[in-house]
N, C-alpha and C positions, 0 to 999 in steps of 0.2 A: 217948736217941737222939743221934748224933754230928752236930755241926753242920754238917758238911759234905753229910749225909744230908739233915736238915731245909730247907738250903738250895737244895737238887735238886730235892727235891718240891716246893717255894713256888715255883722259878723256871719247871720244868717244864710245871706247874699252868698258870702267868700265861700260857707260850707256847702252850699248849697252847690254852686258853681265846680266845687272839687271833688265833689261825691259824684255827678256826673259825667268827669272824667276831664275838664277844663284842665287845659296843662296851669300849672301853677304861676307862668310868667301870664298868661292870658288872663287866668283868673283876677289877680291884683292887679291888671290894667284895665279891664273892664268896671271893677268897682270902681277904681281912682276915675273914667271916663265918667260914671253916675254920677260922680261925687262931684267934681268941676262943674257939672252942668246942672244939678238940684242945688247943691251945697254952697260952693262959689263960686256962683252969679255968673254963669257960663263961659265967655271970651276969656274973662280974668281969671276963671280959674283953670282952663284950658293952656291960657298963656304960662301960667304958675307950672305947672304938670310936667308942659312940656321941658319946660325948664329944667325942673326938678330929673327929670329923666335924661336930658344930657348932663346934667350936673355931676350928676351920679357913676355914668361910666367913662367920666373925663376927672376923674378923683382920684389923685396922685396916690391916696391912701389905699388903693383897691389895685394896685397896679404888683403887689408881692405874690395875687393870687395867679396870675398866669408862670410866674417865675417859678415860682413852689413849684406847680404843676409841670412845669415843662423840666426841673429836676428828677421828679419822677419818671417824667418819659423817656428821658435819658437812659436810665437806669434800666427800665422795662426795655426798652428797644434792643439793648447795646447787655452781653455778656457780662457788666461787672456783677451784677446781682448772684449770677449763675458761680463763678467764682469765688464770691465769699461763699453763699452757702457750703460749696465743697468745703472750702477751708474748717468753718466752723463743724462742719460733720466730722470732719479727723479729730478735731479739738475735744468733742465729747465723749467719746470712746461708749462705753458698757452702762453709760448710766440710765438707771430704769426711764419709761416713755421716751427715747433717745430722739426720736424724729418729731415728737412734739414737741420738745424742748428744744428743739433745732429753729423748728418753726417759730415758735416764740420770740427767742432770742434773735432768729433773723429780722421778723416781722419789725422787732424792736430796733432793729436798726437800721430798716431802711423805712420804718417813719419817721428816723432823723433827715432822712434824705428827700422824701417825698409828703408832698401837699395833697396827697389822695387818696382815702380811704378805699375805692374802687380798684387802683390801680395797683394799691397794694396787696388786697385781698387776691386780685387775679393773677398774680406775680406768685405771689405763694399759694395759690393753688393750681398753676400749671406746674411750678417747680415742683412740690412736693407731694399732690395729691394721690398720683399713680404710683409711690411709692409708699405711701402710707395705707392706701388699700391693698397694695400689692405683700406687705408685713401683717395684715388682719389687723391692723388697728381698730380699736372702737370707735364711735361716729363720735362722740364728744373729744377724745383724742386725737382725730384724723380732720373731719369740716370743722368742729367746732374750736379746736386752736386756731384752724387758720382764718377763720371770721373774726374769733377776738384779738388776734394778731394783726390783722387786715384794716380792722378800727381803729387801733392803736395811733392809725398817721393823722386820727383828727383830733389827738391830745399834745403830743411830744411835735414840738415843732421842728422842721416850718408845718404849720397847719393852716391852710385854703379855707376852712370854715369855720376857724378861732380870728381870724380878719374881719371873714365878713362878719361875725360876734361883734367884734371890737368897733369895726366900722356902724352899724346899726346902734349898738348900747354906747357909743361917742366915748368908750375907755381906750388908755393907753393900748395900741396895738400890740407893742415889746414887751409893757408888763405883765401883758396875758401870756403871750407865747412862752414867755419866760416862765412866768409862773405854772404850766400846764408840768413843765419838767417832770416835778417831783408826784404829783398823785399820775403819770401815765410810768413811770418807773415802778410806784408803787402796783400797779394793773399789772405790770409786768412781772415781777415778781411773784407776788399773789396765783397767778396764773399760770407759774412755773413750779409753787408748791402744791396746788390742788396736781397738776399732771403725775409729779415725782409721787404724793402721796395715793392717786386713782394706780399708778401703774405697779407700786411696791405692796398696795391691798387686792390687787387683782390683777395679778402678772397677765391674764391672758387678753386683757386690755389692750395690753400693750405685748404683745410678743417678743423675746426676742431673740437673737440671731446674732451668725458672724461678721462680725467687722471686719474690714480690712484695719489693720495696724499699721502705726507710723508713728515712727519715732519721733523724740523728743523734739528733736533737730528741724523735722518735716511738717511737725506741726505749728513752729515757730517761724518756721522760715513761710508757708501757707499764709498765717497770720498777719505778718509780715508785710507779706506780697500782696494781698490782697483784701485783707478785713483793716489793717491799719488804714494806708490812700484814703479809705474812708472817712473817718477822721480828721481829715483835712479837708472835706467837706461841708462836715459837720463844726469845725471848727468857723467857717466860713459865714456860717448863716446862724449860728447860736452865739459862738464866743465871741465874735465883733460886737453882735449884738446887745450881748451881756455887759462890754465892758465900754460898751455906749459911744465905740468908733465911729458906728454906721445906724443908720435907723433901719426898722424893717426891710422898707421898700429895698435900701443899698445891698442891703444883706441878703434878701433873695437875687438881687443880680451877681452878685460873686459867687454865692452857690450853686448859679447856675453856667456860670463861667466856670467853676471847680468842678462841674461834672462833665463841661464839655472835654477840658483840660484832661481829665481821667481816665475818660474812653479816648480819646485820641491818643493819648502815651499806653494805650491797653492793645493801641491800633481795629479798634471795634468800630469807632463812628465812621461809616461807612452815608456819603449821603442818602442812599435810599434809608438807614435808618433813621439821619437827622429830620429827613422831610416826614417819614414816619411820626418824631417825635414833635415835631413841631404839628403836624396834623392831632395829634392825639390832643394836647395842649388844648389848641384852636377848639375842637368839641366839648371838650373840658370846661373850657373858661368861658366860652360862647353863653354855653346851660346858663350857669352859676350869675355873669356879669347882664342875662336879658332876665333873670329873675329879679336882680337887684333894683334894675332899670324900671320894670315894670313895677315895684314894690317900696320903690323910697318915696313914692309919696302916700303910698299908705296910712304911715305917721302923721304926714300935715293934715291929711283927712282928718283922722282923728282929732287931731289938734286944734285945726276950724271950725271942724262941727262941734266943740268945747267937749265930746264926750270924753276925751283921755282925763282934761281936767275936772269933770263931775265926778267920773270912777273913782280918781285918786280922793277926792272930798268925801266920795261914799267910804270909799276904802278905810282910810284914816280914824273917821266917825266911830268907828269900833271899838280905837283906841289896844289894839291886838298889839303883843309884846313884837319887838323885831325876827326872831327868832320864829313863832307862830308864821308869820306872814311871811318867813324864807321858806320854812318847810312846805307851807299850802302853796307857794309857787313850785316848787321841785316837783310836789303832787300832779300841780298841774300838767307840768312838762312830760312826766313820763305816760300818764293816760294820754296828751296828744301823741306820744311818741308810739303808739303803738298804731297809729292810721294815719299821719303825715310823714314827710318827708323835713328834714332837718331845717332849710333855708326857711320854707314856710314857716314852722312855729318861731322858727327866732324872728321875723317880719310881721308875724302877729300876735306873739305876745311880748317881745320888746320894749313896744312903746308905750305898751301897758304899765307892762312892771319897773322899767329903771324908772319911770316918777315916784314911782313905791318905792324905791332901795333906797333912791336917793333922800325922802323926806323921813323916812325910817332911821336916815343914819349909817347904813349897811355899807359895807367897804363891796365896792362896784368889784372891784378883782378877785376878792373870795366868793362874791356870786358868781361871775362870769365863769371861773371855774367851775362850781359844783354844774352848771349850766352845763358846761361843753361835756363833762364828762356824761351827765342826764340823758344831751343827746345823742353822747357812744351808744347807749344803753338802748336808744330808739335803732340804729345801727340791726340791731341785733332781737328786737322782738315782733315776733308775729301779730298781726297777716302781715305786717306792710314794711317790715326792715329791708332796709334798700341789700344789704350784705347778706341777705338771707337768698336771694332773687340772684343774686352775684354766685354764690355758691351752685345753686342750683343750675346757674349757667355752665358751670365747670364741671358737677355732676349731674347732669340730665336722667342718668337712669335711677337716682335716689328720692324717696318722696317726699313730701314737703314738710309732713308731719314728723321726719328721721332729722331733715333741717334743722325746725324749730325745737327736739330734744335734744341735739347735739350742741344746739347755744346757749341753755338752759344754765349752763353751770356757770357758764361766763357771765351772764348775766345777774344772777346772783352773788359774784363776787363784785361786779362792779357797783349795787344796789349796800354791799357792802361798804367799799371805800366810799360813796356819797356820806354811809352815816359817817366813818371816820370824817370824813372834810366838815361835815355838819358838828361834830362833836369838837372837834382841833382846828378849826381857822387856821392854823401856824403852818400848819401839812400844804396847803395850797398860794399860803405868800411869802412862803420861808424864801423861794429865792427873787421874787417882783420887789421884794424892798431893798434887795443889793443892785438893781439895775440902775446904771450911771444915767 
């Protein structure tokens, strides 16, 4: 059979299966069961499968994802998140969109702290949402910061689905995390001048209103108290990492020791909340790690049935400049990104394209980047953005179609910095080539 045949029916099969509404871990275990029993030669490939599927969630490598995540739960469960925000709200005073830019800024630093785009989006929006509809803010200032804020935790590590990136495409786990630093800074930024400039062109955007005042003294000592600690978190699971003390894996275990450490000297970790955060984790990582299980062999599929290797000989045959064939891969990402879920297309077009990058020449870490940020950008676009469904969880009385313009902008900018990463490679390995 011609591999371009085999590769029809595998792909057809998977959309087929998901358009129906197959959960995603079912879906790619059902084809991987087709596959062993037509493809290879039944028992043995059965025997291979199963393999492949303990192999998979017994992989030292996969093991930062529950750590990440259970630092997030911490966070969520336990007052310190609650905390900084106050802090950092004295810190801003008067300046125009003030509670968006709160949000931002927060957003942005507890996806240093957390491996979850979910947990962070819902974190800021039970903190700040009744207070930004409660000031008139506008729907791209009030859901739609906190969605592109909420995304943030799956660029600026630790980040749970720049692992499993790194784990699937076989690159440096550190040198991605590492490298996501500077283009999810740059988002962040970016994202704090569109607010400043929406709210100083159209005050009533953003309304605004009395503060309470606090001295020099009060907002330092605030800072201090409680947005500093932080940073000893962060230091924990970046800068070990950076300076090539500890690998990944060690470095989400200390950071998740430096936030048990935090809340306990904050006297918050209460066990009903630890069991809390440890349950949350557990649903967390459960999802993620039977998606894995069910989908890592996927790839062998592929690879047995030679169609990965026909593709990439078709591919090649064209003779398309490197650059050509990064952009029509980004292409592709973002049209799947608008009707899958994030783990799916890195499981299915993965194994596809790192044989392309790789025989192209392509530095695996400046893809991997424009990659992760790609799939922020799925994050966040209608029908099927997972954070669009998250919001609507938090605002049930808003509609869907107030959602999907309120993310609008954010998305936009980040369609932006892709071109910047496309146009300057240096933006996205400026800091993966200092990593020890």
């Amino acid at each position: 059979m011609e591999w371009w045949l085999i590769l029809s029916i595998i792909f057809g099969s998977l959309i087929v299966l998901l358009a129906v509404g197959v959960p995603v871990a079912f879906a790619f275990l059902i084809i991987n069961i087709a596959g062993a029993a037509i493809l290879q030669g039944g028992a043995g490939g059965f025997q291979q499968l199963i393999h492949s599927i303990y192999g998979s969630v017994t992989s030292f490598s996969l093991l930062p994802i529950p750590l990440f995540v259970l630092m997030g739960e911490i966070l969520w469960q336990t007052s310190i998140a609650a905390r900084a925000l106050s802090a950092l709200d004295k810190l801003l005073g008067r300046v125009p969109g003030r509670l968006s830019l709160l949000t931002v800024t927060s957003g942005t630093i507890f996806a240093a702290l957390s491996g979850s785009t979910i947990a962070n989006t819902a974190m800021l929006g039970s903190l700040l949402l009744p207070e930004l509809n409660k000031r008139g803010y506008a729907k791209d200032l009030s859901m739609g910061a906190i969605m592109a804020s909420g995304a943030l935790a799956m660029l600026i590590p630790p980040s749970a689905l720049a692992v499993i990136f790194a784990v699937i495409a076989k690159v440096s786990i550190g040198k991605v995390l590492i490298a996501l630093i500077a283009p999810g800074l740059l988002l962040a930024v970016l994202y704090a001048i569109y607010i400043i400039a929406r709210a100083t062109l159209d005050p009533k955007s953003a309304p605004g209103y009395e503060v309470q005042t606090a001295t020099f003294g009060e907002k330092m000592m605030g800072l201090l108290l409680h947005v500093a600690p932080l940073s000893f978190i962060v230091f924990m699971v970046i800068g070990i990492m950076f300076l090539g003390v500890a690998t990944p894996t060690e470095a989400a275990a200390f950071g998740c020791l430096g936030s048990i450490m935090l809340a306990a000297a904050y006297r918050d970790l209460t066990w009903k909340r630890f069991r809390d955060s440890i349950e949350g984790t557990l649903r967390i990582s459960a999802m993620m790690l039977a998606i894995m299980a069910c989908a890592i062999g996927f790839s062998q599929l592929l690879a047995f049935s030679g169609s990965s290797r026909g593709l990439l000989e078709y591919v090649m045959s064209f003779d398309a400049s490197p650059i050509v064939l990064f952009i029509l891969m980004q292409l592709v990402l973002l049209v799947l990104g608008c009707f899958m879920e994030q783990i799916a297309i890195m499981l299915i077009t993965l194994p596809i394209f790192m044989p392309i990058i790789k025989s192209a020449g392509i530095d695996p870490i400046w893809f991997a980047v424009v990659c992760l940020i790609n799939l922020e950008v799925a994050l966040l676009t209608p029908p099927f953005g997972l954070l669009l469904f998250v919001m609507k969880g938090a605002a049930p009385e808003v509609k869907m179609h107030e959602i999907y313009k309120a993310a609008a902008p954010y998305i936009l900018i980040d369609v932006v910095v892709i071109g910047l990463l496309i146009a300057f490679p240096g933006i996205a390995t400026v800091f993966a080539g200092l990593v020890r």
